[in-house]
N, C-alpha and C positions, 0 to 999 in steps of 0.2 A: 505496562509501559506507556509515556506519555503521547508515541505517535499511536496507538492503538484508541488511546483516548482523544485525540485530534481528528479520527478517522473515525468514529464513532459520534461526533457532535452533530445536532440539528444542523439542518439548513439554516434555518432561519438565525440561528448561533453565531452561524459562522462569516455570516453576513455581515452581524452587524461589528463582529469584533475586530478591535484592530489589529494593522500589520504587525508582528512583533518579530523577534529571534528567539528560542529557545535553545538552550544547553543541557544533555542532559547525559552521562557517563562517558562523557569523550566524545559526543557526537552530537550534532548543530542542527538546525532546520530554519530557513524564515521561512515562517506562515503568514500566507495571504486566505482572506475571507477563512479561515480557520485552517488549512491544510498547508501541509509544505510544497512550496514554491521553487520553482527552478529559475534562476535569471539569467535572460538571453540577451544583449542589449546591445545596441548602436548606439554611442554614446556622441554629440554632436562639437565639432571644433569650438574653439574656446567663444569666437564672437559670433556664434549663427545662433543665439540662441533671444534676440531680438524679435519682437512681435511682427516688423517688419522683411526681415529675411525668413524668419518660418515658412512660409508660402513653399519658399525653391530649397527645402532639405526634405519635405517628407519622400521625395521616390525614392534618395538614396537609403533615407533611414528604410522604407520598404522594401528594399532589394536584398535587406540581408536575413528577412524572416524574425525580426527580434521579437520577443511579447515585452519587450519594456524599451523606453527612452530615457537616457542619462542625458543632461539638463543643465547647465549653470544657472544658479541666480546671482547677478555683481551685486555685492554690497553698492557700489558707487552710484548704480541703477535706481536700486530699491528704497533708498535714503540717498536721495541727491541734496536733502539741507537735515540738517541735526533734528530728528522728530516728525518728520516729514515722510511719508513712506509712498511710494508710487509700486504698486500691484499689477499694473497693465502686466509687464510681463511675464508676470506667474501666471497671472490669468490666462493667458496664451499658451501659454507651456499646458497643461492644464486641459483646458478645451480643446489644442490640438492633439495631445495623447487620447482622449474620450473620442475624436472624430475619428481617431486610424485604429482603435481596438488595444491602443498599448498602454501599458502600466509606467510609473513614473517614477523617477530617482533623479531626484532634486541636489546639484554640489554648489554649498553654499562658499562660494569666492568671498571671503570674509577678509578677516587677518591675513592669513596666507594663501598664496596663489602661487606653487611652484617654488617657494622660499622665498618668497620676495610679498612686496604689499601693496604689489602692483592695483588690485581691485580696493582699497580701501576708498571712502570718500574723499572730495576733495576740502572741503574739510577739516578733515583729519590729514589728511596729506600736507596743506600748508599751514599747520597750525602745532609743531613738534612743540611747544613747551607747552600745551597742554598734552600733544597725545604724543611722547618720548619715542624716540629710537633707538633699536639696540646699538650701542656704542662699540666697537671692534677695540683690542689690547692697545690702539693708540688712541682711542680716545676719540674717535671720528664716527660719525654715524653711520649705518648702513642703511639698505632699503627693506628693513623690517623692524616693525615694533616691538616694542619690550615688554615682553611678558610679566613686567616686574611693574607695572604701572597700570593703576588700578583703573584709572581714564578712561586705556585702552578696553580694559577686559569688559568693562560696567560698558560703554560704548558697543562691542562688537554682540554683547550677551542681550541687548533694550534689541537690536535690528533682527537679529537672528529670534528670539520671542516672538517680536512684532511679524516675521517671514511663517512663524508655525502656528502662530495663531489664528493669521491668515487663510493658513491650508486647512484648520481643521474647519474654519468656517464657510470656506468653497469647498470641501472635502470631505468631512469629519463623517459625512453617512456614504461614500461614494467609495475609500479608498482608491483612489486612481494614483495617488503617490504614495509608495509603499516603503520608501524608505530616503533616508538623505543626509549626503557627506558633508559633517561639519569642517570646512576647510579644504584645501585642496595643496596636496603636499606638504606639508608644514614642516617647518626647520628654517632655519636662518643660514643664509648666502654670506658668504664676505667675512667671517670670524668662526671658531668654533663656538663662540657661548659669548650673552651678555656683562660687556663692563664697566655697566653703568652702576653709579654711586650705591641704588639700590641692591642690585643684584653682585653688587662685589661684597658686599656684606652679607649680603647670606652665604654667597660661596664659603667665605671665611668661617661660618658659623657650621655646625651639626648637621649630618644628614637627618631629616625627619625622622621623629621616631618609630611612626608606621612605616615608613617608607623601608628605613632599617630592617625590619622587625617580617615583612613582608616578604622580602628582598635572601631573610638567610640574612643580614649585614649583622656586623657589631654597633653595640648604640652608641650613641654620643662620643662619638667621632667625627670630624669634617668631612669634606670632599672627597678631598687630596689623600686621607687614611683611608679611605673607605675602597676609594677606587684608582687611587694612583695618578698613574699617565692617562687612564678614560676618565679622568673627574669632569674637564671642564664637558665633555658631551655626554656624559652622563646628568649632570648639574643642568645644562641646557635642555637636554628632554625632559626633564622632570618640570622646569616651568613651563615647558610647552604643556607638556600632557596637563600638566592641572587648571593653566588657562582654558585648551580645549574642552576639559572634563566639564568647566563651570558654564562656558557657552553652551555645551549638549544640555547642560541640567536645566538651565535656562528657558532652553527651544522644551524640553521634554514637561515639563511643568506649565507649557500651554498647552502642547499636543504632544502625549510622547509616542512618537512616531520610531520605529529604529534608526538609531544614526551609525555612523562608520567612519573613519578614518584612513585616507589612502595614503602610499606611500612611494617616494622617489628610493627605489630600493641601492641599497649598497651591494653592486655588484662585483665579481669577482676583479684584484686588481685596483679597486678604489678603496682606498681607505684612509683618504684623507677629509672628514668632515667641517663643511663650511667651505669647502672647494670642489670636493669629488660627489658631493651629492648635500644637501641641505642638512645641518647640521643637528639631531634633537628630532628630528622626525622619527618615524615608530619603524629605523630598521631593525634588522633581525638582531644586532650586536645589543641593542636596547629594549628588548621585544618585555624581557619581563618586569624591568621599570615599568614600560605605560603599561602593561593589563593591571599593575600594579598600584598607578597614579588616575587613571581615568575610566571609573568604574561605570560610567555612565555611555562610554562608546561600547556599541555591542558588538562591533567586528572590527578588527585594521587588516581592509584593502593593500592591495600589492598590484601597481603598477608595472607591471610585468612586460619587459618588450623582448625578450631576447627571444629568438627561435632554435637557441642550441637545445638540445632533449637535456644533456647534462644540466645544465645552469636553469631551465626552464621545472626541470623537477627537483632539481635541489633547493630554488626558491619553496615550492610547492611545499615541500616536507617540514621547512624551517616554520614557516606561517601555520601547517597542520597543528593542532598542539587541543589540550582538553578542554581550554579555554578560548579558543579562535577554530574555524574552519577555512577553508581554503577559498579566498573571494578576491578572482583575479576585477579588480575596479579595473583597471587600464590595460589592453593589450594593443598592439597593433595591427593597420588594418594590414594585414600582409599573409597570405596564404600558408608560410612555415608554421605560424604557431597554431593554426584551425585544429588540427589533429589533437591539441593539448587539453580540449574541451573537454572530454572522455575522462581523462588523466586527472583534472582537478574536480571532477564529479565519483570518480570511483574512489577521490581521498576521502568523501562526504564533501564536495564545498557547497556551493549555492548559490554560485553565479558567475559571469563571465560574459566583461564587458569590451566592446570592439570599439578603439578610439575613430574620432578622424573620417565618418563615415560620410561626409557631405562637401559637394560643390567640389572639390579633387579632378584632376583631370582624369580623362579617359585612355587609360593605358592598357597593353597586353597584362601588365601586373595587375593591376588595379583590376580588371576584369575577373582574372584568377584566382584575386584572394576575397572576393565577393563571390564569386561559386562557391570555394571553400568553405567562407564561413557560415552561407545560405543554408547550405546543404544541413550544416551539420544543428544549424540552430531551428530550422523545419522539421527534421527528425527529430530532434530531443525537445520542441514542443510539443511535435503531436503524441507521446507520449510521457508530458511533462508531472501529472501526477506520481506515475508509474516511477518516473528517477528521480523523483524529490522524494519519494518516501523512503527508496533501497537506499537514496545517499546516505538519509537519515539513521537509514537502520545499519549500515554500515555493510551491506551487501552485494551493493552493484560492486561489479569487475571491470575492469577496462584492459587493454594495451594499445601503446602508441609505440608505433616502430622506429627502431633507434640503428642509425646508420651503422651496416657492418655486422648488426644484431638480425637477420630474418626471423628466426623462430622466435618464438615464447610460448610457454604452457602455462594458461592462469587452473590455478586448484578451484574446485569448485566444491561443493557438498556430495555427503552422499558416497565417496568413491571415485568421484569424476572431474577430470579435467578439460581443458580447452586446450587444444594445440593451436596455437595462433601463425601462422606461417607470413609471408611478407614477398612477390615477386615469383608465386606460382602462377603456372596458366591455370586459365578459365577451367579446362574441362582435362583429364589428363593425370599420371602421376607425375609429380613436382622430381624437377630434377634433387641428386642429392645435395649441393650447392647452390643454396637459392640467392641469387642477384640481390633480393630487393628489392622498392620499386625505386623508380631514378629520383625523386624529388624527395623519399622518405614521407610519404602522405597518409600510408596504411595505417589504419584505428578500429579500433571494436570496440561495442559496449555490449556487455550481458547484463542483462536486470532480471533480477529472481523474481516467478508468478508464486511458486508455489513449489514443494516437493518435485524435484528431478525436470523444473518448467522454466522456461528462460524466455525472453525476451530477448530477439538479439539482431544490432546492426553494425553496421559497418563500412567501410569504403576498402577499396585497394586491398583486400586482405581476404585468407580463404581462411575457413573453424573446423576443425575436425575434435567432434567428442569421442574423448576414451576412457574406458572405464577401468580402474585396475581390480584384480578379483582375491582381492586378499581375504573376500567371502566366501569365494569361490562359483561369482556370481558373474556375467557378463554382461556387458553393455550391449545395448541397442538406439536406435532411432525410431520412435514408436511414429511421430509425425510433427511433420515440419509444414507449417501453414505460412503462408504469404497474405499478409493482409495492413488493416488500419483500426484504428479505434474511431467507430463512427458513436458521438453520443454517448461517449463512456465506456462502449460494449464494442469486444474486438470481433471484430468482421472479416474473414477470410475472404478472399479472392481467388486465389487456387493452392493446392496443396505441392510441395516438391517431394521427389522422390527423382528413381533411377537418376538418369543422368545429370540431377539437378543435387544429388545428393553422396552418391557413387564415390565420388573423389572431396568430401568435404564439401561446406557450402559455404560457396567463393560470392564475394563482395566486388561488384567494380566502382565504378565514380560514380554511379546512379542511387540515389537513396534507396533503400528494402530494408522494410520491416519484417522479420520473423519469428512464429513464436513456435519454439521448438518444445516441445516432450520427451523424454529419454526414459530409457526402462532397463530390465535386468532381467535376466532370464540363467 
């Protein structure tokens, strides 16, 4: 298998190669310096990302434990006159990621910024008969370009080259940026789909015949036959996606670095595109058009804010797929979704990014959902090899406790289960009605060592292993160690038993590492 062969490469290998994505049977990995990588990130508000405000965001970006920084680059910045390229603040981005220990994820504010083109040059901003606007059904402009005008595309594809060519020449033997979003939301605001001169004649004309052909479609057919009432946003993602595709190929034919695509997702309730959410961006309703139009994005991100458990993992499952892993780019800084970290790493994904981490005031919230998210992102780095490979291999287990729901039993190998409970005491048998805890914050992770060997933490939550004996064999606790991984190699600290183990071993708001053993007798 290919992570076996990932985990077998030199050092010196793995050094030098670059960051990449790998797919392989239904399951994902980014590898950094050759291994799979886990992404932990505080990702910074949209205009702190200035050479001059740098200074006053690293405490907050360090308060939350991340190994990596998410990052804007503005087009408007980087190309303030046509061929003109100003690097100062990549440069910045860059040297101050190498001075605090973290890795770097570059989102390039190109064309789109949130569905709109707000970040474009100026420019290009005052200069629409050469670089066109998507036209809305009356004929009047919006505030996004048209994908249908080659100006634009030939324009955003010379900046975005010239931004990664850049990197691999302050980068190219360093990796310190490992991956970066071409675009940031993409879709058009104010219309479902372009209707301009250009673009209404393709409407009119065939769906592509790969596209077709791809898709499950019938050929040479229009829009309108193909897809009905979803033509015109179907018709509209497909020129986005192949815009994006030719910008990624662009950046990647200097440095090809992994790129990604994030998304303003279509949540439950909105379904109106071009009003309820940017119209032609990579939601789920469109998801196999772009894997299908944009072969050159290796993930599409999901901006992810809600903290209901329902709509939080039904996102999750929709983005899961044999072709994408679960890669929450955006979530909010807010203590409800922290616990979802576990959730979108036991699907395999590969990363999870925490928006909005800087200069915010100092509130009782704000305070608690900076625990939350510390906690969880300092545990799941100091054993970040360990859950980037079981992501990989499709083994780690999680649960995230879901209001109303205390119990879960995850299956495990072997015979053995996990009783996950939610709202027992510390020490004690659990009453038969368990509460829960009041905020819903209880999460566990198990990462498989080895044969009947676990790795396991958790918060708010007790684990009771049980074995069933359909061998006619029982379960045990051979021994449960409390420790850390110092230097690679796990280091115990004390071992539990008796009353640390007597009633399940219960998890509070403290982080603890465990590596448990289990046997049969």
């Amino acid at each position: 298998m290919l992570w076996l062969a990932v985990a077998a490469s030199s050092a010196a290998r793995a050094a030098t190669s670059l960051p990449r994505v790998v797919h392989e049977q239904g399951r994902h990995a980014l590898l950094v310096d050759g291994r799979p990588y886990t992404v932990l990130a505080a990702q910074l508000h949209n205009s702190s990302a200035w050479p001059a405000v740098l200074p006053g965001v690293w405490n907050d970006v360090l308060a939350l434990h991340p190994n990596t920084l998410e990052a804007p680059v503005y087009w408007e910045q980087f190309e303030p006159a046509r061929g003109r390229f100003d690097t100062g603040h990549v440069d910045a981005l860059v040297e101050g990621a190498r001075e605090h220990g973290l890795r770097l994820i570059l989102l390039w504010f190109g064309s789109w910024k949130n569905g709109q083109m707000h970040y474009v040059p100026e420019w290009v901003k005052s200069d629409p008969a050469r670089y066109p606007r998507v036209l809305d059904e009356h004929g009047q402009p919006v505030d996004d370009l048209s994908t249908r005008a080659t100006s634009n595309l030939e324009a955003d594809k010379a900046a975005f080259a010239a931004l990664m060519a850049h990197l691999k020449r302050i980068d190219g033997d360093r990796h310190t940026v490992i991956m970066v979003q071409v675009e940031n939301e993409p879709g058009t605001i104010g219309t479902v789909r372009d209707h301009s001169p250009a673009a209404e004649e393709a409407f009119r004309g065939n769906v592509p015949a790969d596209l077709a052909k791809a898709l499950g479609k019938p050929a040479g057919k229009t829009w309108t036959e193909v897809f009905g009432a979803d033509a015109d946003e179907q018709f509209n993602a497909y020129g986005i996606a192949r815009y994006i595709d030719q910008v990624a190929a662009a950046g990647k034919a200097a440095y090809p670095l992994p790129t990604y695509v994030n998304t303003w997702l279509r949540y439950k309730g909105k379904h109106l595109p071009g009003n309820d959410y940017p119209s032609g961006g990579a939601t789920w309703n469109v998801l196999d058009l772009w894997k299908a139009s944009a072969p050159h994005i290796d993930l599409i991100g999901t901006d992810l804010y809600s903290t209901d458990y329902n709509e939080f993992t039904k996102v999750v499952g929709q983005y899961t797929r044999a072709d994408n892993p679960p890669w929450i780019s955006e979530t909010g800084y807010d203590a409800g979704n922290a616990p979802y970290l576990f959730h979108v790493l036991a699907n395999g994904g590969v990363g999870f990014s925490v928006f909005g981490v800087d200069n915010d005031p100092d509130t009782p919230e704000r305070r608690k959902a900076t625990q939350a998210h510390a906690r969880n992102f300092a545990l799941v780095d100091s054993i970040n090899e360990q859950v980037a490979a079981a992501a990989y291999r499709g083994t780690l287990r999680a649960s995230v406790e879901r209001r109303g729901q205390p119990k879960r039993s995850i299956e495990l190998d072997n015979h053995w289960h996990a009783d996950v409970s939610y709202g027992a005491p510390r020490w004690g048998d659990a009453p038969a009605e368990l509460p829960g805890t009041p905020d819903a914050t209880g999460h566990v992770l198990l990462v498989p060592l080895g044969a009947d060997e676990y790795l396991v933490a958790g918060f708010d939550a007790r684990i009771e292993f049980s074995r069933d004996n359909a061998d006619g064999r029982h379960g045990q606790l051979l021994r449960v160690e409390e420790g850390s991984y110092v230097e690679g190699r796990w280091k115990a600290v004390r071992w539990w038993n008796g009353d640390e183990t007597d009633y399940g071993l219960n998890f509070t708001d403290k982080p603890v590492l465990l590596k448990v053993r289990l046997g049969s007798y």
